[in-house]
C-alpha positions in Angstrom: 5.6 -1.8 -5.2 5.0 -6.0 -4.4 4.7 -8.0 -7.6 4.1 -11.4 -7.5 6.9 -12.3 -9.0 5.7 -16.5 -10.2 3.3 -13.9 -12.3 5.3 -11.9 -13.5 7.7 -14.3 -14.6 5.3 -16.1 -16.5 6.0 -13.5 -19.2 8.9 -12.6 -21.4 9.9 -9.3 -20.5 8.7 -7.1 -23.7 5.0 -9.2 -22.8 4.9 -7.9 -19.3 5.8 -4.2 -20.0 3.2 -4.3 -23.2 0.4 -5.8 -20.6 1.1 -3.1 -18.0 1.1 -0.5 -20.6 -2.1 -1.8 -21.9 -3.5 -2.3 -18.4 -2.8 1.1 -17.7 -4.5 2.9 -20.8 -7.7 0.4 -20.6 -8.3 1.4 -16.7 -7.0 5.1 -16.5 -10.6 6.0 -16.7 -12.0 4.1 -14.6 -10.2 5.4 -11.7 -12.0 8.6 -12.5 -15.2 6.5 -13.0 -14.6 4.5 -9.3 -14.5 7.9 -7.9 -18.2 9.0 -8.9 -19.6 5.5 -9.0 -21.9 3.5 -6.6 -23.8 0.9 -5.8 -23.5 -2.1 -8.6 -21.7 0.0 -11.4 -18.9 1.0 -8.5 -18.5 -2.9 -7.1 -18.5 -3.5 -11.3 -15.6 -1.1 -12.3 -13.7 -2.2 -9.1 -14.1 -6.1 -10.0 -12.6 -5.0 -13.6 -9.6 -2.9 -12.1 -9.2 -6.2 -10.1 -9.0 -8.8 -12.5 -6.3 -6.5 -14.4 -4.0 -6.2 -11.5 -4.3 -9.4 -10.4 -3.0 -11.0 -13.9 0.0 -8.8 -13.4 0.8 -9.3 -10.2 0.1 -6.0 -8.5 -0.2 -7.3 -5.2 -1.2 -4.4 -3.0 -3.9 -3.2 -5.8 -5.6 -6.4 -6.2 -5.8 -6.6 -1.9 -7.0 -2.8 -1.8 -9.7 -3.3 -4.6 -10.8 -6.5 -3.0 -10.8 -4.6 0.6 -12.8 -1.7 -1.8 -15.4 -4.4 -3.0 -16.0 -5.7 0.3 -16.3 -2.4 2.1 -18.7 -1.0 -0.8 -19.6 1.9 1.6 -16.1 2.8 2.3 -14.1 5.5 0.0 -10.9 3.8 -1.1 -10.7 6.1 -4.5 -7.5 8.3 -3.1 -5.4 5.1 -2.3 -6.8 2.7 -5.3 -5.3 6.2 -7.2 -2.1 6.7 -5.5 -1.2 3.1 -6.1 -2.4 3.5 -9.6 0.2 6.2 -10.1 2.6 3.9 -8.6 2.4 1.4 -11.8 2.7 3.8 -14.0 5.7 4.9 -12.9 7.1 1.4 -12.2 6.1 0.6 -15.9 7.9 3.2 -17.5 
């Protein structure tokens, strides 16, 4: 997984795990919710997954979800959850 890592170190350790944490419990629904979604409420809930991963660094989540908001009618919900998994596990 790519962090930006001038983000990340813009934290103390204990700070970054404790945001990812909380990044992850605030959004795990929403992944759910982007799956169902459309139209405004979809480009919404994508936008806040977005702004999340981008304060943390997530590289490849913030360029998929901003790929996801310009391609509205494009499914990206398998891959926006895959690499969801894939900060949970690195945040562990």
């Amino acid at each position: 997984m790519k962090i930006n890592e001038t983000i990340r170190a813009q934290f103390s350790p204990e700070i970054y795990v404790k945001a990812c944490l909380l990044y992850i419990k605030s959004n795990a629904q929403l992944i759910g919710e982007i799956k169902i979604s459309t139209g405004v409420e979809k480009q919404r809930l994508l936008h806040k997954l977005k702004g999340g991963a981008k304060m943390l660094g997530f590289i490849e989540m913030s360029q998929l979800l901003s790929e996801a908001e310009e391609q509205p009618n494009k499914d990206f919900s398998a891959k926006i959850e895959t690499l969801f998994i894939e900060i949970k596990e690195f945040c562990k």
